[in-house]
C-alpha positions as CSV (number, residue, x, y, z in Angstrom):
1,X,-4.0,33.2,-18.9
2,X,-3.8,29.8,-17.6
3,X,-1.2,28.6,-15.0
4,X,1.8,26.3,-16.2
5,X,0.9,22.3,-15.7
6,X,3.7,20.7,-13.2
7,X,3.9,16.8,-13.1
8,X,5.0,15.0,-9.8
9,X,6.6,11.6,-9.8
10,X,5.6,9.6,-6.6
11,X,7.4,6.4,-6.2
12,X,6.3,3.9,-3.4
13,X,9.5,1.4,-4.1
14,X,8.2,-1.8,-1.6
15,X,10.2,-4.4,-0.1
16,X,9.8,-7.1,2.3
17,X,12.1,-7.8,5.6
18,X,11.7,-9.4,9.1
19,X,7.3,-9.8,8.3
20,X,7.6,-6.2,7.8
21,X,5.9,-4.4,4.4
22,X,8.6,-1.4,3.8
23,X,8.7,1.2,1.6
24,X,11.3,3.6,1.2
25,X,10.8,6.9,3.0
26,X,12.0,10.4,2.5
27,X,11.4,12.9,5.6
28,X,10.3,16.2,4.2
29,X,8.0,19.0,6.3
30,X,4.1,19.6,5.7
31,X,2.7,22.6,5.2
32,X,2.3,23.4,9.0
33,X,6.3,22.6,9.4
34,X,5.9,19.1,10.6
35,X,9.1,16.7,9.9
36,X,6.7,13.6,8.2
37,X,7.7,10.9,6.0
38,X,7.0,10.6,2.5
39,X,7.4,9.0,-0.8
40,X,10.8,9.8,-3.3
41,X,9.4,12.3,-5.5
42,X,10.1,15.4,-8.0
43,X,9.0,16.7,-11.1
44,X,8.9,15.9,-14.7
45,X,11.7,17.9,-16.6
46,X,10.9,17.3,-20.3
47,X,14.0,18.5,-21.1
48,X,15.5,16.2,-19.1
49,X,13.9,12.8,-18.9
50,X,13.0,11.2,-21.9
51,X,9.5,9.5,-20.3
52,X,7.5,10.1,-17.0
53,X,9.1,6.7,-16.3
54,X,12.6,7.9,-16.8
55,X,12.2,10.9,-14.6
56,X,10.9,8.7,-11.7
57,X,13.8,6.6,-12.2
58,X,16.1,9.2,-12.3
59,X,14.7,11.1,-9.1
60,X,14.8,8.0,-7.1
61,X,18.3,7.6,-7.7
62,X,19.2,11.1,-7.3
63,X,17.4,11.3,-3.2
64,X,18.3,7.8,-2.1
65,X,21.0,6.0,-5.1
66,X,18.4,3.0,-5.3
67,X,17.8,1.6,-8.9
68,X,14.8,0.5,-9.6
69,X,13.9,-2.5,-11.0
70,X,10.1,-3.6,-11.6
71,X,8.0,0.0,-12.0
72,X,4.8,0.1,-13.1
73,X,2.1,3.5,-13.5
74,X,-0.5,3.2,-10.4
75,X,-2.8,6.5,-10.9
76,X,-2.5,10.2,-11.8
77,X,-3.4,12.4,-8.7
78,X,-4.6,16.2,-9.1
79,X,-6.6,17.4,-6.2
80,X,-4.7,20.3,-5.6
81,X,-5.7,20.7,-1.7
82,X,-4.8,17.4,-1.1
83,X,-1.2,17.6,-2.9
84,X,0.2,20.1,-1.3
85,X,-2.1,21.7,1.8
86,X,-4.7,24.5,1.4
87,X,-1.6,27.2,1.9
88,X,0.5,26.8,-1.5
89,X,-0.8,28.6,-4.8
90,X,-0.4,26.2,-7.4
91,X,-2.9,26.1,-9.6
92,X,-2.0,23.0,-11.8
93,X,-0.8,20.4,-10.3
94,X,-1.0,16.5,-11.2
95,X,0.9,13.8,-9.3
96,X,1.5,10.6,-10.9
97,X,1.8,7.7,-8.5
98,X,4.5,4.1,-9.0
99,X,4.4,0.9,-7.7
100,X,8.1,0.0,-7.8
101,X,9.6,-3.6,-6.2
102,X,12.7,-4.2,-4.7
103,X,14.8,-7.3,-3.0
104,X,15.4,-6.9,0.8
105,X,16.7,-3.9,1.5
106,X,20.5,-2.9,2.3
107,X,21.3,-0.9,5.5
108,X,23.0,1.1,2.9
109,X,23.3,1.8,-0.8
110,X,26.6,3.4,-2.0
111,X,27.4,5.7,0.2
112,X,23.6,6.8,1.0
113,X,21.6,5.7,4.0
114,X,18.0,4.2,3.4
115,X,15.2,5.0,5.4
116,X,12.7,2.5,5.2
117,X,9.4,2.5,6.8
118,X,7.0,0.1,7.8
119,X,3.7,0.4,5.7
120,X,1.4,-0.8,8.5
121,X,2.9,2.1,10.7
122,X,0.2,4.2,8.4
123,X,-2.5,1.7,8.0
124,X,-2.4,-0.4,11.3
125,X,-5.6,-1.1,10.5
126,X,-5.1,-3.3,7.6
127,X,-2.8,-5.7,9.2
128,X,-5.1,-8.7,10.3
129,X,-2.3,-11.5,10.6
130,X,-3.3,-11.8,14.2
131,X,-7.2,-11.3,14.0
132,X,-9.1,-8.0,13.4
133,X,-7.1,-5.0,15.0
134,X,-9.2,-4.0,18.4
135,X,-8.7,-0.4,16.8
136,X,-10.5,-1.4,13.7
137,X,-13.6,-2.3,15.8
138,X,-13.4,-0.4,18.6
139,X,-13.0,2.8,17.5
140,X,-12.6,3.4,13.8
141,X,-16.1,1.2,13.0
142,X,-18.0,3.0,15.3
143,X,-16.3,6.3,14.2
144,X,-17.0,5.7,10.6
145,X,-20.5,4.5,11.5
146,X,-21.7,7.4,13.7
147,X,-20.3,9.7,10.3
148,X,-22.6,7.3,7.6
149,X,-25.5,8.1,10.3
150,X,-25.2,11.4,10.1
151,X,-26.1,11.6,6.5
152,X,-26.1,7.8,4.9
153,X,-27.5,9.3,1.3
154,X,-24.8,11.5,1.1
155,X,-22.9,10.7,-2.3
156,X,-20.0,12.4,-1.4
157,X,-17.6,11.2,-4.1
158,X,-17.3,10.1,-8.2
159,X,-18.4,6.7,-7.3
160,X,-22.0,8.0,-7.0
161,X,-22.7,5.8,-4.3
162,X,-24.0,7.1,-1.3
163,X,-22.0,6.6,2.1
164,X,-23.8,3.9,3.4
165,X,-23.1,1.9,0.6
166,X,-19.3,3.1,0.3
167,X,-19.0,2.3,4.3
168,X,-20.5,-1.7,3.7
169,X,-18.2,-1.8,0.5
170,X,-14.9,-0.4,2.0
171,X,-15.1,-2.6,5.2
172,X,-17.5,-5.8,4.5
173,X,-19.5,-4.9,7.1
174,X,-23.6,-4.7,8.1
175,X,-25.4,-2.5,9.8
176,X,-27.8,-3.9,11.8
177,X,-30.7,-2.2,13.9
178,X,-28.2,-1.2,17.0
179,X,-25.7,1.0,14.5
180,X,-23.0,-1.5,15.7
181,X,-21.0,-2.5,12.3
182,X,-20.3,-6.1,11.8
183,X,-17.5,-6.9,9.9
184,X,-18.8,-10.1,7.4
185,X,-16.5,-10.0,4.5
186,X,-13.1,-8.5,4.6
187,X,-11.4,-7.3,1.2
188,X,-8.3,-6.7,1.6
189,X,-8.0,-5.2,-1.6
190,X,-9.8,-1.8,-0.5
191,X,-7.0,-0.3,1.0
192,X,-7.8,2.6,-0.9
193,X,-11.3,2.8,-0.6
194,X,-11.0,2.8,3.3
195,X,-8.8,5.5,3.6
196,X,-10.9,7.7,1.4
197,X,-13.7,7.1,3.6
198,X,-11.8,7.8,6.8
199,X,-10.1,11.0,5.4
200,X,-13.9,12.1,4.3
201,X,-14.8,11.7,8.0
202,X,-12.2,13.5,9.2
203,X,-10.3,10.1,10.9
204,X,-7.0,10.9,9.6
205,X,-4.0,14.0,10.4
206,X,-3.9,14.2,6.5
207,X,-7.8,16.1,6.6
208,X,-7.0,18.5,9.0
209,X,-3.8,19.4,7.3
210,X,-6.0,19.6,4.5
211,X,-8.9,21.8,5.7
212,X,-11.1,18.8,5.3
213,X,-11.6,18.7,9.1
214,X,-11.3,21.6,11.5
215,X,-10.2,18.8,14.3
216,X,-9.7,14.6,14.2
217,X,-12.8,12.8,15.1
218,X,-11.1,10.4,17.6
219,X,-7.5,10.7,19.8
220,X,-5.1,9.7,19.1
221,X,-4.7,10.1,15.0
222,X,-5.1,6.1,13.7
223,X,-1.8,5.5,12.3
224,X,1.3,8.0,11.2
225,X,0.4,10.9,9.0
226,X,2.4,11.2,5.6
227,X,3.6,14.0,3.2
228,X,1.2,15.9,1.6
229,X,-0.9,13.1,-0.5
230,X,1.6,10.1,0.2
231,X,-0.2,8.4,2.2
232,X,-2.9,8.2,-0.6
233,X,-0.6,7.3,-2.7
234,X,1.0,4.6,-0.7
235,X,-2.7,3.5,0.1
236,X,-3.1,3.0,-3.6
237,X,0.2,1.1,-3.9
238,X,-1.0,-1.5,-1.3
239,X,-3.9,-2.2,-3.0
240,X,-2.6,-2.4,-6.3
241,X,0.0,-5.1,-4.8
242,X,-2.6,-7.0,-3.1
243,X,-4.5,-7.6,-6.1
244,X,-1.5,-8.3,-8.5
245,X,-0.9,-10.8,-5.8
246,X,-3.3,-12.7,-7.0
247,X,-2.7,-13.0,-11.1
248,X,0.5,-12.0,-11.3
249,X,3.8,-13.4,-9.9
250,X,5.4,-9.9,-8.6
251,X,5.9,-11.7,-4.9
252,X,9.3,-13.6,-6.3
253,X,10.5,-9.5,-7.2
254,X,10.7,-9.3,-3.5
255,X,12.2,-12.5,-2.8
256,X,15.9,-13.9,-3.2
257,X,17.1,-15.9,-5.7
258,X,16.1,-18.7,-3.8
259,X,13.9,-19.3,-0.6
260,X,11.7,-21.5,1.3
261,X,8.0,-22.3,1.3
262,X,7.7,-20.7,4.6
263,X,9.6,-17.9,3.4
264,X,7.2,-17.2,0.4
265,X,4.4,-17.8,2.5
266,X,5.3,-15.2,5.1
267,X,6.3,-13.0,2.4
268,X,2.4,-13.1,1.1
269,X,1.5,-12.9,4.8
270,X,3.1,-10.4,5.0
271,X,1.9,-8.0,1.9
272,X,-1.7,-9.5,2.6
273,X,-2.3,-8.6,6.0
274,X,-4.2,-12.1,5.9
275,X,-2.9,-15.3,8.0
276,X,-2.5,-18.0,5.5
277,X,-3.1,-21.8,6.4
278,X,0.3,-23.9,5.6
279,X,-0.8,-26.7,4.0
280,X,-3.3,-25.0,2.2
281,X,-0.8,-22.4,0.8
282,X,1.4,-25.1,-0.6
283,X,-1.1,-26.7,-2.6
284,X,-1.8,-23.8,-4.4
285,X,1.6,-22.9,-4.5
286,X,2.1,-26.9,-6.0
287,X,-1.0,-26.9,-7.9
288,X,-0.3,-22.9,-9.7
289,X,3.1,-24.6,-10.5
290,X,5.1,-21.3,-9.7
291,X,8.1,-22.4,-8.3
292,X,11.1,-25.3,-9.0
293,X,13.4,-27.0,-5.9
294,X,17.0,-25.9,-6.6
295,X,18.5,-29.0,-4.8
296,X,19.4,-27.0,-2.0
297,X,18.6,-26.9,1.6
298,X,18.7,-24.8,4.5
299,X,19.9,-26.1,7.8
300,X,18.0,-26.7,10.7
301,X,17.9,-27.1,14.2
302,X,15.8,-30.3,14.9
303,X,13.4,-31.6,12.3
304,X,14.0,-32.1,8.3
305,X,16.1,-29.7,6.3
306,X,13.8,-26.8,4.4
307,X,14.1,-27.0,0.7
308,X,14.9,-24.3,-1.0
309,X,12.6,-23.5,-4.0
310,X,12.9,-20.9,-7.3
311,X,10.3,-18.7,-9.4
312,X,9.7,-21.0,-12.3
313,X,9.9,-18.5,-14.9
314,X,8.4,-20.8,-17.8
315,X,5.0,-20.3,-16.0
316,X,5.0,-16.9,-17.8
317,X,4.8,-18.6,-21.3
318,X,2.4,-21.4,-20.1
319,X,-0.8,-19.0,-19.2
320,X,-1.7,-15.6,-18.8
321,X,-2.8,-14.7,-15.1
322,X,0.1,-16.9,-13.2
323,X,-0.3,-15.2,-9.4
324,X,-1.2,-16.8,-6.3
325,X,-4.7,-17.0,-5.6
326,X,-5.5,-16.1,-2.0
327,X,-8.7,-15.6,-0.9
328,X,-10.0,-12.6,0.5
329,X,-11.0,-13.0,4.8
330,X,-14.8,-13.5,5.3
């Protein structure tokens, strides 16, 4: 007899604050009893919640009395080790992962406190607004290197590319004769595929937990461990946003009615991980004809007043892929 199928909801609900990426957290324990954060979540009641959609809504709402706004389906999720730890029996299990978007954060909503936490807290190695982290090359490079050496035609995954070629995708980087990666051409996109490769080689908390790793290649863990699979999850939400970035104009759902170029700017900045050039950033913002001045300015001390600027909403009728195109960091 086969085991019941149970559906998780995961919701990664994003906002911007401060040049901080959040996301709201909820602190739950791991399988070994630790007190980690991790993504609003529960399961689909059919009897209950008319669509998956529905049910995530309503589960948000219920742990932290947040609607939701934008929502949209990132992936379905079912390897069962990596769900819930090598220690809990269910059989079936399937998560299904959300992207949702929301305006700068409240300290509270209702009566209900909000933990928010900072995305780049998990993935401090995707935050290049100030260079190339030193523990990107220092020590997760050469980690990650020493791990492709060990067996580079190793095709370890569905991709059916071996590691070698996963490691030079997932990083932009080339091997040369000394083993020393060189980073050549950063995607910031591959949020994803990087942390699959790290958890593979045993770089991250969440593979021990797991049983992927018996102990972490290197000391301390790179970046806060997550629930379960959230950090996956959240992985995949980053990415997902990074790219919509770029044909789709879901940066004004985090932004106020009204804001600056600067404002916008760092908001991209900020979701990016990528330090944008200003007057570079406003021709593309003037030439992708996103936004409209409201007439308004914001006060300053010293220099000319900052105009303050709307999402030009007719954009959306005038051509299909309106986003902000960005290019990746070479």
């Amino acid at each position: 007899m086969s085991a019941a199928l149970e559906i998780g909801l995961h919701a990664a609900v994003i906002a911007v604050e401060s040049g901080l990426p959040l996301y709201l957290a909820v602190p739950g324990k791991n399988p070994n009893g630790d007190i980690l954060d991790g993504l609003p979540f529960g399961p689909y009641r059919p009897d209950q919640h008319r669509t998956l959609d529905t049910g995530l809504r309503s589960w948000v709402e219920e742990q932290t009395r947040l609607s939701l706004g934008y929502v949209e389906q990132l992936y379905t999720f079912g390897d069962m080790g990596r769900i819930h730890g090598q220690n809990v029996g269910l059989e079936s299990f399937v998560s299904v992962g959300y992207l949702a978007l929301v305006r700068k954060p409240e300290a509270r909503s209702g009566n209900h406190s909000l933990n928010w936490g900072d995305w780049y807290s998990h993935f401090p190695w995707e935050d290049w607004r100030s260079g190339p982290p030193p523990l990107l090359t220092e020590q997760l490079m050469p980690a990650l290197a020493a791990w492709v050496a060990g067996s580079p035609g190793e095709r370890s995954n569905a991709s059916g590319l071996d590691r070698q070629v996963r490691f030079r995708l997932a990083f932009g980087c080339e091997l040369p004769k000394s083993n020393i990666p060189k980073i050549i051409a950063w995607d910031e996109e591959r949020v994803l595929e990087r942390y699959e490769l790290m958890y593979e080689a045993g770089l991250v908390d969440e593979a021990v937990t797991d049983g992927q790793a018996s102990q972490l290649a290197i000391t301390p863990s790179p970046g806060k461990p997550m629930l379960h699979d959230h950090r996956r999850i959240l992985a995949t939400a980053i990415a997902r946003l990074r790219a919509k970035l770029k044909y789709r104009p879901v940066v004004f759902e985090l932004l106020p009615e009204s804001f600056t170029l600067t404002e916008l700017q760092q908001t991209v900045e900020t979701l990016s991980g990528q330090r944008l050039h200003k007057q570079n950033f406003r021709r593309m913002v003037e030439k992708a004809e996103l936004v409209e001045p409201t007439g308004a300015t914001a006060s300053r001390t010293g220099g000319r007043p900052a105009a303050y600027f709307s999402f030009r909403k007719a954009v959306l009728r005038e051509r299909p892929a309106p986003g902000l195109r960005i290019g990746s960091r070479g």
